[in-house]
N, C-alpha and C positions, 0 to 999 in steps of 0.2 A: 504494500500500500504506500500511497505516495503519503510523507506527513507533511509536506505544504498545504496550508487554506486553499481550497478553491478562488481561482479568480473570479472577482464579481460580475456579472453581465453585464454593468455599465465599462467597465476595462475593457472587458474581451472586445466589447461592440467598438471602444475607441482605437483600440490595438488593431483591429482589423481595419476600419477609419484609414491607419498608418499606413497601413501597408497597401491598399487600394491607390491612395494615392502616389505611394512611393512607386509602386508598378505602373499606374499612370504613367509619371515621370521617365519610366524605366523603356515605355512602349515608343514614348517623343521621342525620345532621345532616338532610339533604334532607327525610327522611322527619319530622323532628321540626320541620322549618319548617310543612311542610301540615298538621300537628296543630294546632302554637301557631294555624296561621290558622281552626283550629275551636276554640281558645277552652283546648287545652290546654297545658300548661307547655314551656318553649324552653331547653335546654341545649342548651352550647357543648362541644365535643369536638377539644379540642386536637392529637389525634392527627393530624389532619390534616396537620398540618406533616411526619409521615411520608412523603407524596409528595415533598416538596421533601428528604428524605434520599435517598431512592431515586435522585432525578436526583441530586444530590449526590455520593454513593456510585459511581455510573456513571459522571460526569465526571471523578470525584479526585480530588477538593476537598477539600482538607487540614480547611479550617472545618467542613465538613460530615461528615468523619469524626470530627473532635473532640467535633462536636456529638453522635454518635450514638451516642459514648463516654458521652455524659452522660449520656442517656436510656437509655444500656442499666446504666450507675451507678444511676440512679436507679429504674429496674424491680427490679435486686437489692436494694437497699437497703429500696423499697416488700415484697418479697415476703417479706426474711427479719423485717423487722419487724411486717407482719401475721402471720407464721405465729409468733414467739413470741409476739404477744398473744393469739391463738386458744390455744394449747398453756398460756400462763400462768393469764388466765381463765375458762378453759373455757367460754364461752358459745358459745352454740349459734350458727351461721353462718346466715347468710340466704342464700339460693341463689335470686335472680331469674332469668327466663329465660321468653318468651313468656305474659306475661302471667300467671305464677302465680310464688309465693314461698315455698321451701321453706326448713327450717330442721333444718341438718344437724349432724351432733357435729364439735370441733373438728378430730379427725382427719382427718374427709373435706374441710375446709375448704384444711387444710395439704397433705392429698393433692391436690386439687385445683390448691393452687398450686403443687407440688411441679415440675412441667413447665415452665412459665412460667418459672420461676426455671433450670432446666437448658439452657431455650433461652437466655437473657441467660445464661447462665455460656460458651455456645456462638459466642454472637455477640461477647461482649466478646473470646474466643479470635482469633476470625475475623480484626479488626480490630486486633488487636494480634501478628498473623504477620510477622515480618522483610519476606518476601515482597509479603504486603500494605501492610506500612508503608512500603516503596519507592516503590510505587507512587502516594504519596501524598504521596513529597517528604521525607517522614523518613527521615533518615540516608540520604538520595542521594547521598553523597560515598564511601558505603561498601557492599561486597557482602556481603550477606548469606552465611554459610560457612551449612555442614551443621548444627553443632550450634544454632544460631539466634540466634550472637555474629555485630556484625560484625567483621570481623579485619581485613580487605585494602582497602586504598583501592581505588575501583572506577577502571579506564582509560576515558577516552571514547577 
């Protein structure tokens, strides 16, 4: 029997989250090498380091949940500050997507991020549950109570 806690279904579902997108990332890139090798332009898509959160996240790796703190800091940060530049100078938004490019009012731009941003409000939640944060070695000397103090030294 394995004596690890099970991971919670709010993790699993973000750990998967991770790695969707890092395979996303993983699918661009591929398909953007066989371009660059016909002569057109080759970006790099960082995302990919999202696979290595995923296993990260699954093993419960203290670095790896810190790290994914940052990236999920850094998405919020990214979203609330494009949506007040969208909102401040009202320019119009570009909306790329299969080969065509649309140019939408700043409201649909901020609507558009508006999700993006609730999932990172979601995932940062996830990541920083009592619960979750046991599992990862934080405040392991302590048991998380009801209200989501920890109160009571934990007995081995």
């Amino acid at each position: 029997m394995n004596s690890q806690p099970r991971i919670p279904t709010a993790l699993s579902v973000l750990s998967y989250l991770f790695l969707v997108y890092g395979l996303w990332g993983a699918a661009i890139q591929v398909i953007q090498l066989f371009l660059w090798l016909k002569g057109y332009g080759l970006g790099l898509h960082p995302e990919i380091i999202c696979i290595w959160v995923f296993a990260g996240l699954r093993r419960r790796s203290r670095g790896w949940r810190v790290f994914a703190l940052a990236l999920i800091w850094l998405s919020i940060a990214v979203a609330l500050f494009g949506s007040g530049y969208m909102l401040v100078f009202r320019e119009p938004v570009a909306v790329n997507g299969w080969g065509h490019t649309r140019f939408v009012s700043p409201l649909v731009g901020v609507a558009l991020t508006a999700p993006f941003l609730l999932l990172s409000f979601w995932a940062y939640w996830v990541l920083t549950r009592p619960d979750v944060r046991c599992l990862f070695g934080d405040g392991k000397d302590q048991a998380p109570s009801i209200t989501g103090e920890n109160t009571a030294p934990r007995s081995n």
